[in-house]
N, C-alpha and C positions, 0 to 999 in steps of 0.2 A: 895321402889317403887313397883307397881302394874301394872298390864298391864291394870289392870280398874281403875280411880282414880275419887271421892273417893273410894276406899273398903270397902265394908258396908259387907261382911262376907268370914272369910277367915280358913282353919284348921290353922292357926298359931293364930287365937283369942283362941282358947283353949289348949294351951302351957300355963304352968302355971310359964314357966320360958322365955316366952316372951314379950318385952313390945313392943306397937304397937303405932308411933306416927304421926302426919300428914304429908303428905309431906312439909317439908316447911325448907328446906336445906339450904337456906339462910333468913332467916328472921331474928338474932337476930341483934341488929345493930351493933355486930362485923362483921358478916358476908356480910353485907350492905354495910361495908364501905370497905373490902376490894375488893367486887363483882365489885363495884364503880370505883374504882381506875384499875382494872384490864382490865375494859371495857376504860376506858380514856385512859389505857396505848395501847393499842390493836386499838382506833379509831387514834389514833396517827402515830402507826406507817401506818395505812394503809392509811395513808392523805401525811403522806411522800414517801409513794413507797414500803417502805420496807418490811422485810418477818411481815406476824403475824402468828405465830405459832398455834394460836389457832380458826383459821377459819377454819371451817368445809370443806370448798371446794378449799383448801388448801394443794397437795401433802404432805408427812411425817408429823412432830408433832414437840415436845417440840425442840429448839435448844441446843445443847451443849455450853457450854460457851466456848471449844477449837476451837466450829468452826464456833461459830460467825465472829472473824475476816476475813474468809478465802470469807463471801459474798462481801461484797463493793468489794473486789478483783475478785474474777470470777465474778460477773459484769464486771469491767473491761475490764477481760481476752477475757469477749464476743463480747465485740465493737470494743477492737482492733482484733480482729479475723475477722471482718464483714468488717473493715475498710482495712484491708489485702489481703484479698479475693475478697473483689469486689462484694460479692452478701451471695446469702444463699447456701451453702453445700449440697450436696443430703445425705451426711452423717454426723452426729455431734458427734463424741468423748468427752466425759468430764473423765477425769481421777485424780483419786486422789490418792497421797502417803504419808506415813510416817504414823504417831500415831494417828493423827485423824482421822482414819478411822476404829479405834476403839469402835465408835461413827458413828450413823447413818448421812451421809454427801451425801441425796439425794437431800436438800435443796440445797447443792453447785450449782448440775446440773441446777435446777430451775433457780439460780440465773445469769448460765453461757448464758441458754436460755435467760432471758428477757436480759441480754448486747447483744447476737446476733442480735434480733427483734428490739430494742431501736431506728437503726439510720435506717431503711429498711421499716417502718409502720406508719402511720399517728395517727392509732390507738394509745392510751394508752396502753404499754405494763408493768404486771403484772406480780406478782408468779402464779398469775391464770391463766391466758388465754396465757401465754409463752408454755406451752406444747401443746394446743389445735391451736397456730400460726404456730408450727411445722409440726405437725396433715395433717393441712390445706394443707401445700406447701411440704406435702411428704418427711419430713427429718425423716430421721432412727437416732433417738438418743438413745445412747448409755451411762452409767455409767462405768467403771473399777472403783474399789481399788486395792489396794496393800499398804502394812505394810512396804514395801521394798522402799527405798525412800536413797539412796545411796550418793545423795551428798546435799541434803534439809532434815529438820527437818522433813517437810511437802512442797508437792508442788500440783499444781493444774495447769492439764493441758487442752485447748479445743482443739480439734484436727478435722477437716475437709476434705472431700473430694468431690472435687469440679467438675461439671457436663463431664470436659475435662479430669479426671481423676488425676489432680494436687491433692496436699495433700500441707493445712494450719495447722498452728499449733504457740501456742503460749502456754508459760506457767509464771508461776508466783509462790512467798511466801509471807509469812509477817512473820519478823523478828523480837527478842529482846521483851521487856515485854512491849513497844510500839507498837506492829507489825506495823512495819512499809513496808511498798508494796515494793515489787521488781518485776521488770519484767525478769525473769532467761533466756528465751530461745525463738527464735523467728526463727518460721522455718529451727528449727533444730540446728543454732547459738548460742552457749553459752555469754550471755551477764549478766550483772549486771546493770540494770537502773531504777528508779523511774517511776512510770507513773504518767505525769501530764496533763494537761489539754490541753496542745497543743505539738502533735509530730510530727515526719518523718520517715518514713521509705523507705530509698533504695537499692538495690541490681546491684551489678556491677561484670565487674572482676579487681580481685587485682589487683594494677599497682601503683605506683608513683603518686601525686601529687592530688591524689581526695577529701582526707578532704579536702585540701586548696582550691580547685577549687568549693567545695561544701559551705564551711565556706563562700569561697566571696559572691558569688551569695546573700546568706540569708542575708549579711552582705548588701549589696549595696539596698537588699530591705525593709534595714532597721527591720528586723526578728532577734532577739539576742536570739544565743544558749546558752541554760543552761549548758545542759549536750551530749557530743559525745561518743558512743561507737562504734567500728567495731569490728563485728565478720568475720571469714572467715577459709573456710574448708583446705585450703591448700594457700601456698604460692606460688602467682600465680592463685591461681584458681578462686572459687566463696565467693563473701564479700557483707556482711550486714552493712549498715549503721544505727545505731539506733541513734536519738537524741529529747533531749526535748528542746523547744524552748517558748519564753515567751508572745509570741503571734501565731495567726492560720496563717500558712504558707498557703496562696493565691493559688488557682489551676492551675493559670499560671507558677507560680514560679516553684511547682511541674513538669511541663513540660521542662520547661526552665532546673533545673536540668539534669531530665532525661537524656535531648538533650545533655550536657555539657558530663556529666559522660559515656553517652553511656549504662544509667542502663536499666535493661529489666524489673524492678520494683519499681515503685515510689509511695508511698502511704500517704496521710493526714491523723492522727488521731486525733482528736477533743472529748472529752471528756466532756467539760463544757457542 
């Protein structure tokens, strides 16, 4: 290539051991056809949402194949963090560990970003316009790695700090040579659960009789839970209700909860 094209004279025409040929880098029709295919693979993804690696106005570049899996998940990680919190953070943490991060994993952040904006903006949110939605509403976002990743292969976490000074946080992996999505920790809470299309999340204090008292409620509004986890910091102290349910648990419901358990946090997450 030339800074002038065509080149009509250059000191490398008189190299007797250069050959000089047109620019035409793709023209022969092996090159056609795979230019072809590259471009249909690329308007594809960007018709579905997804990252394309090879747009120009596109933070980072080429994906790793270890950390492709780890996007549809921090998407995830991002809505339910938004859905947690209640609004947008004045600060956003995305942190990642273990061995993927041996491997450029800025796309994660990107990815962690449009799950936060997804359910907060009218707009179409993007790999593109998710940091400049940031930008906008004054969020300090942040990347961490660390190699060091003590009880996950790999884990990804989005971590918040919210205008009252509260701190959200949610984290996640994907597991086995299906990676399959876990949701590890939720406000600090060690849990093991699936993320699906319709959750709950509530926070109370420990005491006797609350899954049940929780379970009816859903039950009576006709809501069947999939899956219940409680985490909790101390017996007696502060517990986490995580569950997935196979339908979107109603905003009354939520309340109605609440009121029952006495929780000081009740939240819907909706993912479909």
């Amino acid at each position: 290539m030339f800074s002038t094209e065509p080149c009509t004279d250059s000191p490398l025409f008189h190299h007797d051991n250069v050959v000089v040929t047109p620019h035409l880098g793709a023209s022969t029709h092996e090159a056609q056809e795979k230019a072809g295919t590259q471009v249909a693979r690329s308007v594809k993804l960007a018709l579905s949402g997804e990252f394309v690696p090879d747009a120009v106005n596109v933070q980072g570049g080429a994906v790793a194949e270890d950390v492709k899996p780890g996007l549809p998940l921090a998407e995830k990680l991002g809505r339910i963090f938004t859905a947690l919190a209640g609004g947008v953070p004045l600060r956003l943490d995305v942190v990642v560990r273990g061995e993927i991060t041996g491997h450029d994993v800025k796309v994660l952040e990107l990815a962690a970003l449009k799950g936060v904006f997804l359910d907060v903006t009218e707009e179409a949110v993007t790999f593109v316009n998710a940091p400049l939605l940031a930008r906008d509403r004054g969020v300090e976002v942040t990347l961490t790695t660390s190699e060091d990743s003590p009880d996950w292969r790999n884990v990804v976490q989005v971590r918040g700090t919210m205008a009252d000074g509260s701190v959200v946080s949610v984290s996640g992996t994907v597991t086995g040579p299906k990676h399959h999505e876990r949701i590890v920790e939720i406000n600090g809470y060690d849990m093991e659960i699936v993320p699906t299309a319709h959750m709950g999340l509530f926070s109370y204090t420990d005491r006797p009789g609350i899954v049940g008292s929780v379970g009816k409620l859903l039950g009576d509004a006709g809501v069947n839970i999939a899956s219940m986890q409680v985490g909790r910091d101390a017996k007696g102290g502060k517990a986490l209700i995580a569950l997935t349910v196979d339908s979107a648990v109603p905003p009354q419901l939520v309340d109605a909860i609440k009121a029952e358990v006495g929780a000081d946090m009740g939240r819907r997450v909706d993912l479909d």
